[in-house]
MARTI-926715 format. One record per atom (N, C-alpha, C, CB): residue number from 1; x, y, z; atom name. Coordinates in steps of 0.02 Angstrom, whole numbers. Glycine has a CB too. Example, Ala and Ser with C-alpha at 12.3 -4.5 7.8 and 13.67 -1.06 7.14 Angstrom:
2
PT    n       X       Y       Z  atom
PT    1     660    -284     390     N
PT    1     615    -225     390    CA
PT    1     660    -165     390     C
PT    1     565    -224     452    CB
PT    2     642    -112     354     N
PT    2     684     -53     357    CA
PT    2     645       2     394     C
PT    2     704     -30     286    CB
//
This chain:
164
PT    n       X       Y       Z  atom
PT    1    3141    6109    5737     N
PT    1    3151    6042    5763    CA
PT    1    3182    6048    5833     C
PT    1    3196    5998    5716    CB
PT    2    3143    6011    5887     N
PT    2    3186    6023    5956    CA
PT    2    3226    5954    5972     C
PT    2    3131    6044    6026    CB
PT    3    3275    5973    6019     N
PT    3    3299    5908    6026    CA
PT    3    3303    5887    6087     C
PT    3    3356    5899    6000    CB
PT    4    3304    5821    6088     N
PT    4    3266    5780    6146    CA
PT    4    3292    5798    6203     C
PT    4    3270    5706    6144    CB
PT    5    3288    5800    6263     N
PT    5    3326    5806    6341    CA
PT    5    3402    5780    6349     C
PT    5    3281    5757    6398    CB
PT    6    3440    5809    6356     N
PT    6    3498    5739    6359    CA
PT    6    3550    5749    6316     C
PT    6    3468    5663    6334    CB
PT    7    3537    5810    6265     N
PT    7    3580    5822    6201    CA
PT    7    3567    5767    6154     C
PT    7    3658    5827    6215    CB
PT    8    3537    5730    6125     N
PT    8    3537    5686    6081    CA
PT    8    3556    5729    6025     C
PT    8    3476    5646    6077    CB
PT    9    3540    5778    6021     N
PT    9    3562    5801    5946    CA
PT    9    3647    5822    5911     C
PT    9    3521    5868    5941    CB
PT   10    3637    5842    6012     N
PT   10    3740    5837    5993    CA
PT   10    3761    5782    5982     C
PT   10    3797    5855    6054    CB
PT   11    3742    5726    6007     N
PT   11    3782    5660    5998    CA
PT   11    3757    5626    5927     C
PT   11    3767    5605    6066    CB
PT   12    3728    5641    5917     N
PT   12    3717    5637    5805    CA
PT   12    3746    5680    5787     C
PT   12    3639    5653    5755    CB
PT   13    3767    5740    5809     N
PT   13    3835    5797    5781    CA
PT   13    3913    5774    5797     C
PT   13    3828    5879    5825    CB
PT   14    3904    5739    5841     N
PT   14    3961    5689    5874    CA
PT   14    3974    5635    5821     C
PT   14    3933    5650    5950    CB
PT   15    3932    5622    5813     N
PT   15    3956    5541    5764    CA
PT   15    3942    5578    5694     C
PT   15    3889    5448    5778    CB
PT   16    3922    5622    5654     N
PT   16    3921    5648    5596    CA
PT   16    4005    5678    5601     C
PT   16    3854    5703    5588    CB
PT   17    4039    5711    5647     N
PT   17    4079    5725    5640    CA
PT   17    4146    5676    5653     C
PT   17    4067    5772    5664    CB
PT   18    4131    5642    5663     N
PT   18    4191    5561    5679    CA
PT   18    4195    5512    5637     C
PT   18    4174    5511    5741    CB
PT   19    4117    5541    5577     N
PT   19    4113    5492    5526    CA
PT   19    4158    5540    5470     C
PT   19    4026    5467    5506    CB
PT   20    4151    5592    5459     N
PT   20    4192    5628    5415    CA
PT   20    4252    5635    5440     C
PT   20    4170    5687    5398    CB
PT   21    4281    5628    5501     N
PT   21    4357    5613    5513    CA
PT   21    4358    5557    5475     C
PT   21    4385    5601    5591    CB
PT   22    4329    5492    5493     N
PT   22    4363    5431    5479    CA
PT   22    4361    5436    5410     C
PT   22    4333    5366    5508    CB
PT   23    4298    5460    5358     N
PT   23    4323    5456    5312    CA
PT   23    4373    5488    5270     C
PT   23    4290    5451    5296    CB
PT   24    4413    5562    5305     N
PT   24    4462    5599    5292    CA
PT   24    4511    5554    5301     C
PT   24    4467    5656    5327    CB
PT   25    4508    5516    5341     N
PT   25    4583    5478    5357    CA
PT   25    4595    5424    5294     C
PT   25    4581    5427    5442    CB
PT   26    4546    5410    5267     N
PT   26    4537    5352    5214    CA
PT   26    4565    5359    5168     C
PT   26    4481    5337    5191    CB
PT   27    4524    5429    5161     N
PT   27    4555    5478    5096    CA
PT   27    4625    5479    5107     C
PT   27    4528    5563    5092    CB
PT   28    4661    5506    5147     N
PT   28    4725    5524    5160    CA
PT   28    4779    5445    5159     C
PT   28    4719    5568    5237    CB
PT   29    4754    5403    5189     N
PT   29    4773    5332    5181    CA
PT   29    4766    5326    5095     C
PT   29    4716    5276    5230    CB
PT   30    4731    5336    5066     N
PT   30    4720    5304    4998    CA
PT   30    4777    5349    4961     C
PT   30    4633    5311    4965    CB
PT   31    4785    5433    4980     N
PT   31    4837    5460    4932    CA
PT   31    4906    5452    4974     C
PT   31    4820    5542    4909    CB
PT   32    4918    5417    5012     N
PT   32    5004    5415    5052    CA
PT   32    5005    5349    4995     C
PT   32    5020    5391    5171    CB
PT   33    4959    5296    4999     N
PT   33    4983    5225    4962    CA
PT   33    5014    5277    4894     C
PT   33    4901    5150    4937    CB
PT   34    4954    5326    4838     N
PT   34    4984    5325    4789    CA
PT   34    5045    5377    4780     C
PT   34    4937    5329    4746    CB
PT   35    5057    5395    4820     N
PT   35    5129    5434    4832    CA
PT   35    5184    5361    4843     C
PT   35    5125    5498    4921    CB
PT   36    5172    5321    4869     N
PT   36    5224    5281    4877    CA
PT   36    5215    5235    4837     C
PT   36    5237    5260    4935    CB
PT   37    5167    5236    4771     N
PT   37    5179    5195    4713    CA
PT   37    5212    5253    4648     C
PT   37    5098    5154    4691    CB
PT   38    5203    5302    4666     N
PT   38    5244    5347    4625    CA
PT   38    5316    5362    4630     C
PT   38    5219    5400    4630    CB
PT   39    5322    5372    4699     N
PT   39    5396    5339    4710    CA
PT   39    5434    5264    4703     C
PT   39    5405    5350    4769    CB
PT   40    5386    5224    4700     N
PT   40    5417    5180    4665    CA
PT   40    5425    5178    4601     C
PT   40    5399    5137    4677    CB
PT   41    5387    5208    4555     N
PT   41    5420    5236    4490    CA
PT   41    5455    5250    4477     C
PT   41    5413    5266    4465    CB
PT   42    5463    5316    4536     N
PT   42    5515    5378    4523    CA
PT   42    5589    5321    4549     C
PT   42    5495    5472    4589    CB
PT   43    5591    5260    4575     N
PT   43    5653    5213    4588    CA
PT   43    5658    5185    4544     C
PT   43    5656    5169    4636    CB
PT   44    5607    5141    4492     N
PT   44    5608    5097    4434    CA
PT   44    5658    5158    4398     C
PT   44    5521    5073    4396    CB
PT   45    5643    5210    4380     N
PT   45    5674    5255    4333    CA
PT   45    5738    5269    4332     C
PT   45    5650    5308    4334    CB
PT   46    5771    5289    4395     N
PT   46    5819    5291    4438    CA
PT   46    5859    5227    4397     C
PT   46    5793    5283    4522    CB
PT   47    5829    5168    4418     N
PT   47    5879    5112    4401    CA
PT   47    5890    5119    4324     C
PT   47    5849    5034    4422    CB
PT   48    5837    5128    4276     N
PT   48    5835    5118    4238    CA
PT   48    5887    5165    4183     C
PT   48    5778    5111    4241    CB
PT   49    5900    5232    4212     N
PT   49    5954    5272    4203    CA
PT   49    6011    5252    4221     C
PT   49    5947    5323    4228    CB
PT   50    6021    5226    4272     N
PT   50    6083    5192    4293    CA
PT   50    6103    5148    4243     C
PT   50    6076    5156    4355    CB
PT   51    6073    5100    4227     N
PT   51    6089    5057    4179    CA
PT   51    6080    5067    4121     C
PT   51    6069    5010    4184    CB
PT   52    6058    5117    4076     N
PT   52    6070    5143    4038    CA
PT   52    6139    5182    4042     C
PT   52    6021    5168    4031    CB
PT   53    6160    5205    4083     N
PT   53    6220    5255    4077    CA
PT   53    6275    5199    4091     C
PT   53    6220    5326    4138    CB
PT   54    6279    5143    4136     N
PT   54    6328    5084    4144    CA
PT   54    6329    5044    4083     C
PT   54    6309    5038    4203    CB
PT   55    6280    5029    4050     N
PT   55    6288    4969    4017    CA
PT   55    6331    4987    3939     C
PT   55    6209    4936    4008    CB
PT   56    6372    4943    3920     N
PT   56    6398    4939    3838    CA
PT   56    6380    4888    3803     C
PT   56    6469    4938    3827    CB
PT   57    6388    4911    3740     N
PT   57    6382    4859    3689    CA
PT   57    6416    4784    3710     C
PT   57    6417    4888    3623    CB
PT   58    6391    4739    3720     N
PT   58    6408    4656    3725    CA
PT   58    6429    4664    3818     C
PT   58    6496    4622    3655    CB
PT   59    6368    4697    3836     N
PT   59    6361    4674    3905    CA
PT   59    6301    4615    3917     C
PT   59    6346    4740    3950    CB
PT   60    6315    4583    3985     N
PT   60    6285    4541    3991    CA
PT   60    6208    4537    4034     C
PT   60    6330    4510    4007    CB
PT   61    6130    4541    4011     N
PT   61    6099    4571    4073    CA
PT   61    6041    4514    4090     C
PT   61    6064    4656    4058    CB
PT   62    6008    4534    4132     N
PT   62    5931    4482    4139    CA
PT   62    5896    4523    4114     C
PT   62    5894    4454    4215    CB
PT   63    5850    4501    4057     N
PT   63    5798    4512    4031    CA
PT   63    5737    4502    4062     C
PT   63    5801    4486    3984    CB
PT   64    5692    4512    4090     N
PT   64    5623    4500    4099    CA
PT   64    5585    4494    4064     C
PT   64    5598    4529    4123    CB
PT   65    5559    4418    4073     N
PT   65    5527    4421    4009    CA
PT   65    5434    4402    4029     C
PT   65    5572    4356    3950    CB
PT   66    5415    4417    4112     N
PT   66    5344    4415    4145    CA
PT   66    5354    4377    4158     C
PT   66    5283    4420    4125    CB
PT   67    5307    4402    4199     N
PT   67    5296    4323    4249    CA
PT   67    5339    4308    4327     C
PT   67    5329    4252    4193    CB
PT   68    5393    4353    4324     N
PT   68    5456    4333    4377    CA
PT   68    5503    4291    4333     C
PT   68    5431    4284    4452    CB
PT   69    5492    4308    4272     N
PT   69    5562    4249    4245    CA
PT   69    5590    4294    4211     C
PT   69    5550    4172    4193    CB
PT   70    5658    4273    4200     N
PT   70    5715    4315    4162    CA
PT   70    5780    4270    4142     C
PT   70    5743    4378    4215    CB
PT   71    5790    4305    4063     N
PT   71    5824    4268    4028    CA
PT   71    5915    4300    4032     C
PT   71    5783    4269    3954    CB
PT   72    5945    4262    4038     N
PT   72    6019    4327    4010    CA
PT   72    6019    4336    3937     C
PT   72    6115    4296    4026    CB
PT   73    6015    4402    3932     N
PT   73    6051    4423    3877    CA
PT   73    6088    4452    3851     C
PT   73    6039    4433    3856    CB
PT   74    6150    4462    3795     N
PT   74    6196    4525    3783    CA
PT   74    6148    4574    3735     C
PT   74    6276    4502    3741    CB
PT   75    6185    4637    3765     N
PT   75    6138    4687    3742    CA
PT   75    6199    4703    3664     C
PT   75    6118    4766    3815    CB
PT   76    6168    4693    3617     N
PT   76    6186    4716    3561    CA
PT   76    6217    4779    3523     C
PT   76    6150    4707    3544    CB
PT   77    6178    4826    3548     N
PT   77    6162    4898    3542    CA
PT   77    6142    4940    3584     C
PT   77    6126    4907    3507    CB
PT   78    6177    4957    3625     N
PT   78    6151    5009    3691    CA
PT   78    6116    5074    3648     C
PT   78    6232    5044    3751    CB
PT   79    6131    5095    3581     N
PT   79    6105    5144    3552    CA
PT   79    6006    5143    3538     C
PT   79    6151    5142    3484    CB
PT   80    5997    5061    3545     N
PT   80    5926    5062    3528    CA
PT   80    5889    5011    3606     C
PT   80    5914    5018    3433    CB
PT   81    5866    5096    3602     N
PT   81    5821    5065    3672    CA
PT   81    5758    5097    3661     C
PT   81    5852    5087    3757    CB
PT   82    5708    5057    3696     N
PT   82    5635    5064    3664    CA
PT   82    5627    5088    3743     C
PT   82    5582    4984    3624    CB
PT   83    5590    5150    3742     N
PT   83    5551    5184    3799    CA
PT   83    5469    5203    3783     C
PT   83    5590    5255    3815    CB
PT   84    5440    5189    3869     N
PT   84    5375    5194    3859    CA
PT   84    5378    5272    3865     C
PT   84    5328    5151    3910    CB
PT   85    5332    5304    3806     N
PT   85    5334    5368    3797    CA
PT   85    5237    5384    3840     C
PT   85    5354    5385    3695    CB
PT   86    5210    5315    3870     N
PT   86    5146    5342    3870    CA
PT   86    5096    5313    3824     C
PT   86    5150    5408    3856    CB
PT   87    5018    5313    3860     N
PT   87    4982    5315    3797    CA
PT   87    4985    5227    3792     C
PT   87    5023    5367    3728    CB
PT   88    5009    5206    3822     N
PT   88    5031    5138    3781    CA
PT   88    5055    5120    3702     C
PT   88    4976    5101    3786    CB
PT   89    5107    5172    3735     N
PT   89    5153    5205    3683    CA
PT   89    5218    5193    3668     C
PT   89    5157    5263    3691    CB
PT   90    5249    5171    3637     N
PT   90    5351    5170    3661    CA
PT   90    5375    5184    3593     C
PT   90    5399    5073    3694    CB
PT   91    5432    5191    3601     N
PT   91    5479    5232    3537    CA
PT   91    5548    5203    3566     C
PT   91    5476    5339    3535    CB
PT   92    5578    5226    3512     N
PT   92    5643    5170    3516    CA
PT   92    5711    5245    3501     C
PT   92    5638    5083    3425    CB
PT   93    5740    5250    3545     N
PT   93    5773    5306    3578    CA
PT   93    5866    5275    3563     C
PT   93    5738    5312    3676    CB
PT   94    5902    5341    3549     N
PT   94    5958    5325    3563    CA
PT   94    5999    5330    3636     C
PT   94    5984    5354    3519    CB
PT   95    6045    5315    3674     N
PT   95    6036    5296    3752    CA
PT   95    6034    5372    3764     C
PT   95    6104    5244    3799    CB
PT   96    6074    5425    3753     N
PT   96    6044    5516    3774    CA
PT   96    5978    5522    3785     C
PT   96    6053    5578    3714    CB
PT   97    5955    5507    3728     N
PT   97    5874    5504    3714    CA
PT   97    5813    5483    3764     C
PT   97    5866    5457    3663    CB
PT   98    5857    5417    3756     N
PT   98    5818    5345    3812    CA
PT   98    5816    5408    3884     C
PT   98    5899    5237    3836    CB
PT   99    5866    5425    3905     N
PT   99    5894    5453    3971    CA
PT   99    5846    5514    3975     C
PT   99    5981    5474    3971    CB
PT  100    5848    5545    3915     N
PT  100    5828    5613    3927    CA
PT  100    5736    5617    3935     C
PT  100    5860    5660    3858    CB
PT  101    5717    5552    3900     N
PT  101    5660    5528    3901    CA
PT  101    5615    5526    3963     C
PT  101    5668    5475    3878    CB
PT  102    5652    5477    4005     N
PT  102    5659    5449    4075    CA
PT  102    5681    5509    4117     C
PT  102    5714    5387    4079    CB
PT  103    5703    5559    4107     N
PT  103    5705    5618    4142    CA
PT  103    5668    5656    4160     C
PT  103    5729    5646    4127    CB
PT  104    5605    5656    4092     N
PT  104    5550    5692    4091    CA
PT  104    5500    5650    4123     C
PT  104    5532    5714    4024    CB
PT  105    5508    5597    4132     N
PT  105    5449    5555    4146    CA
PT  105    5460    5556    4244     C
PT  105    5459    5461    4096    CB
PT  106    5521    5547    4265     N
PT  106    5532    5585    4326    CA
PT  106    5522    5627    4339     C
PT  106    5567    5592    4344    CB
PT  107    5539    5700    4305     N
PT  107    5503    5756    4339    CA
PT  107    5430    5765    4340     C
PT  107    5525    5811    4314    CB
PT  108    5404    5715    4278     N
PT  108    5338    5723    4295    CA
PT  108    5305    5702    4363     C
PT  108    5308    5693    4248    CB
PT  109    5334    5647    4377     N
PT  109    5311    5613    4437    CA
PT  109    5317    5642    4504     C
PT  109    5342    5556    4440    CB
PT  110    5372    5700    4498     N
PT  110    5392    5722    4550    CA
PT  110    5334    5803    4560     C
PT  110    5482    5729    4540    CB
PT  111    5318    5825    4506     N
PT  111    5262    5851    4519    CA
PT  111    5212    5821    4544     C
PT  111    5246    5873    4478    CB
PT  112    5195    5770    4521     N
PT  112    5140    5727    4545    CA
PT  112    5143    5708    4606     C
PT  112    5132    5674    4512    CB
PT  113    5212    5703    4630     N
PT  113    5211    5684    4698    CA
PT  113    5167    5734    4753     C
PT  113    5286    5681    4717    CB
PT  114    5223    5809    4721     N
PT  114    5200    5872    4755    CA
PT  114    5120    5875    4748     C
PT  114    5236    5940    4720    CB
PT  115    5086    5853    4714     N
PT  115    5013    5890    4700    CA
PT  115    4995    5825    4743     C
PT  115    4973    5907    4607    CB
PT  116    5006    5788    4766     N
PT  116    4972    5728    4811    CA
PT  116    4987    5756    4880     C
PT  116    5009    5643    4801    CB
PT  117    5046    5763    4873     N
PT  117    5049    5773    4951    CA
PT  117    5026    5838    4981     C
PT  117    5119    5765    4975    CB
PT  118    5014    5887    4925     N
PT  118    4970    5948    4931    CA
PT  118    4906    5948    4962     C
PT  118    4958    5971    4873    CB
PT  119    4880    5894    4916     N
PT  119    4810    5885    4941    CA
PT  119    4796    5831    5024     C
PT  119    4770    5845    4869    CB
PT  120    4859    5794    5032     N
PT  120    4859    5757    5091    CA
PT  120    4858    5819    5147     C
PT  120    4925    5703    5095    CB
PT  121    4911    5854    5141     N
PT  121    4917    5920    5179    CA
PT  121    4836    5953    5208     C
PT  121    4956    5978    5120    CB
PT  122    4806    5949    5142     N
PT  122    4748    6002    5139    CA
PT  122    4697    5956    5191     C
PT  122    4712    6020    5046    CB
PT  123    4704    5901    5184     N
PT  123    4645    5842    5216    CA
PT  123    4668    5848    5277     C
PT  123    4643    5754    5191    CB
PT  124    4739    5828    5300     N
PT  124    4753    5829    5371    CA
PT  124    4734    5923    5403     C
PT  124    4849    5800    5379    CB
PT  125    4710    5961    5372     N
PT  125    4696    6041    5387    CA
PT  125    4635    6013    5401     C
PT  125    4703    6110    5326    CB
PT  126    4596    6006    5359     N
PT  126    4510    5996    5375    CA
PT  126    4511    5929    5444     C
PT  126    4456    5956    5280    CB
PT  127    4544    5894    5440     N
PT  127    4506    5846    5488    CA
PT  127    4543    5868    5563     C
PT  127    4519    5752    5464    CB
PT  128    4600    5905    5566     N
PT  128    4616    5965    5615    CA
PT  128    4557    6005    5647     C
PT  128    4658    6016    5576    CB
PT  129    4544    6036    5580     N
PT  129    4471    6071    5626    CA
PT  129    4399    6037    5642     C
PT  129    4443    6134    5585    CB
PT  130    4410    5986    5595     N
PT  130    4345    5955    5632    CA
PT  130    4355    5917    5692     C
PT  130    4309    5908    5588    CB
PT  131    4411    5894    5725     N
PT  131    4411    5843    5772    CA
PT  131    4417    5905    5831     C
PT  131    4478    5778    5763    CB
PT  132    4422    5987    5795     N
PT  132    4440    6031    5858    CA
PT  132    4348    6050    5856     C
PT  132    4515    6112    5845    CB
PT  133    4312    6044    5834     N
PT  133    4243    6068    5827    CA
PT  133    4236    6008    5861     C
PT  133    4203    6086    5756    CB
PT  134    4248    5930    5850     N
PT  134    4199    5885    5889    CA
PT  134    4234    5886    5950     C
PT  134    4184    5809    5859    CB
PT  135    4284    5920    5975     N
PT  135    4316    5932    6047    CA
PT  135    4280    5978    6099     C
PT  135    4386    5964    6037    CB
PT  136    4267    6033    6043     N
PT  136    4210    6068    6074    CA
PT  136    4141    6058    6081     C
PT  136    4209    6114    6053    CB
PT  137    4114    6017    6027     N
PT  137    4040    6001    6016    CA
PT  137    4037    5941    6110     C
PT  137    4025    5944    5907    CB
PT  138    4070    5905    6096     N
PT  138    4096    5870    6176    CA
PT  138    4080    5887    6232     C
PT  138    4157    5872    6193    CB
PT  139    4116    5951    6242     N
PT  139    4141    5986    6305    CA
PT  139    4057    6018    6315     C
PT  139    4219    6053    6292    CB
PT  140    4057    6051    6256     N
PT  140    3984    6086    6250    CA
PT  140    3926    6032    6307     C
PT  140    3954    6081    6144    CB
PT  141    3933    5977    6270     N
PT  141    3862    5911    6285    CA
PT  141    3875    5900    6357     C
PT  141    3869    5817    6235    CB
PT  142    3941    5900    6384     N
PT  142    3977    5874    6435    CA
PT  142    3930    5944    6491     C
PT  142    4081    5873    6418    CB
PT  143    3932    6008    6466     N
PT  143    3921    6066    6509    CA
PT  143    3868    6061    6530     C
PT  143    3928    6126    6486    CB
PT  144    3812    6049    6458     N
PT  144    3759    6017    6463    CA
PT  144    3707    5997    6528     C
PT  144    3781    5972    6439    CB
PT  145    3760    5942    6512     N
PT  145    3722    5865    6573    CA
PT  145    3746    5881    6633     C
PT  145    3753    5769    6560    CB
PT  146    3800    5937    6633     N
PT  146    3824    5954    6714    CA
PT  146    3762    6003    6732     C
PT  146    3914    6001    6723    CB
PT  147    3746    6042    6712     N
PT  147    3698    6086    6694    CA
PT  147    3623    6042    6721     C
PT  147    3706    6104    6605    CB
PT  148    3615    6004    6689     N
PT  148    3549    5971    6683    CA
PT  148    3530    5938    6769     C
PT  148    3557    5903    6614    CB
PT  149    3610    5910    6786     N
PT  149    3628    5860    6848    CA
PT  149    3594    5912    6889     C
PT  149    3717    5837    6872    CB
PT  150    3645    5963    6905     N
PT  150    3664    6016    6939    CA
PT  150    3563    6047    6957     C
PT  150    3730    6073    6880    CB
PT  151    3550    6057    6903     N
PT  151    3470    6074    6923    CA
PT  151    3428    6035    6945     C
PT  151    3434    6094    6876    CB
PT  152    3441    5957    6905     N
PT  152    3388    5915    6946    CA
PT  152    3406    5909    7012     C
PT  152    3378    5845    6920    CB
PT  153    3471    5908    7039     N
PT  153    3494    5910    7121    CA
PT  153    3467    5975    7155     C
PT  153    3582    5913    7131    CB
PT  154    3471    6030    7146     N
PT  154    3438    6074    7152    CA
PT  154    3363    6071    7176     C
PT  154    3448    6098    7103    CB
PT  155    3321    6059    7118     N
PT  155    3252    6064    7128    CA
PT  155    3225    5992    7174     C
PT  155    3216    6071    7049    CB
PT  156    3285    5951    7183     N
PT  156    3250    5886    7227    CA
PT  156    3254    5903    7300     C
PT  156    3292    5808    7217    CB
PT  157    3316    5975    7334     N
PT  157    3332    5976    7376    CA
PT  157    3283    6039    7396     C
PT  157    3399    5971    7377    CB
PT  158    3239    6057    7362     N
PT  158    3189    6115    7381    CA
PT  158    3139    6128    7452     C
PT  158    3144    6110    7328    CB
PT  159    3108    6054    7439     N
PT  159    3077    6036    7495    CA
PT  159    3091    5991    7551     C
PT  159    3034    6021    7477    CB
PT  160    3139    5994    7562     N
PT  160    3155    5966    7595    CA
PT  160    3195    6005    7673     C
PT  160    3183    5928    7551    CB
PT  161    3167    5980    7747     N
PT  161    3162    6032    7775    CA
PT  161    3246    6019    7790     C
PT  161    3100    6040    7833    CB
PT  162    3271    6082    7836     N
PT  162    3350    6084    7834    CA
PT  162    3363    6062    7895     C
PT  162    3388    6155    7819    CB
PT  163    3328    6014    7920     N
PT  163    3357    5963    7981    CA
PT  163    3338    5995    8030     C
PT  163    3434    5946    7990    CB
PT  164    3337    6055    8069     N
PT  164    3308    6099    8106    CA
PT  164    3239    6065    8148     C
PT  164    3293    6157    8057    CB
//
């Protein structure tokens, strides 16, 4: 396959390669959001230890009960607290338990964080070298048409007598 006068073929290597940046960036946009919905977990949890470790029997709290509404209630029994174990799953924990529960469910997340931002790492590597390939694919097209100029000026000034 030859390609047309002019580099046309670089400049479809030009935009093939600006289309896989942009969509690297998408990618990378789409895993920063879920890193910063995992950290908001990893804060829900946070609190949720906190108040587990503050609260006593015949304290006073807001309940949520959906929606944005919340009821006060006294907590009865700090010993029985129901944790989501998963799965759409929960179990009903004594507060060590509850805590130690919620501990594991943080470090999980915090791996998870690491393996996201691993792979964000890895995307911002690839679209590094491709924006350094379409830097060069550029310069290349750019040499090109200097090239191309440079000869057609050349061959127009052939016959032409030298003023003499």
């Amino acid at each position: 396959m030859s390609q047309a006068p002019g580099g046309g073929g670089g400049r479809q290597q030009l935009q093939q390669l600006a289309e896989t940046i942009q969509a690297l960036d998408e990618e990378r946009e789409e895993l920063e959001a879920d890193i910063a919905g995992l950290r908001n977990q990893q804060e829900a949890i946070d609190e949720a230890i906190e108040g587990i470790e503050t609260l006593e029997d015949g304290s006073i709290v807001q309940m949520p009960l959906g929606g944005g509404a919340y009821v006060r209630a006294e907590v009865q029994d700090i010993d029985e607290i129901v944790v989501d174990i998963g799965g759409d799953y929960a179990a009903e924990r004594e507060q060590e338990g509850a805590i130690s529960s919620l501990e594991a469910k943080r470090d999980r997340l915090d791996d998870r964080v690491a393996e996201v931002e691993a792979e964000v790492e890895e995307i911002e590597e690839e679209s590094n070298e491709i924006e350094q390939r379409a830097q060069q694919a550029q310069q290349q097209m750019q040499q090109q048409q200097m090239q191309q100029m440079q000869g057609r000026l050349g061959s127009e000034g052939e016959g032409e007598p030298d003023g003499e």
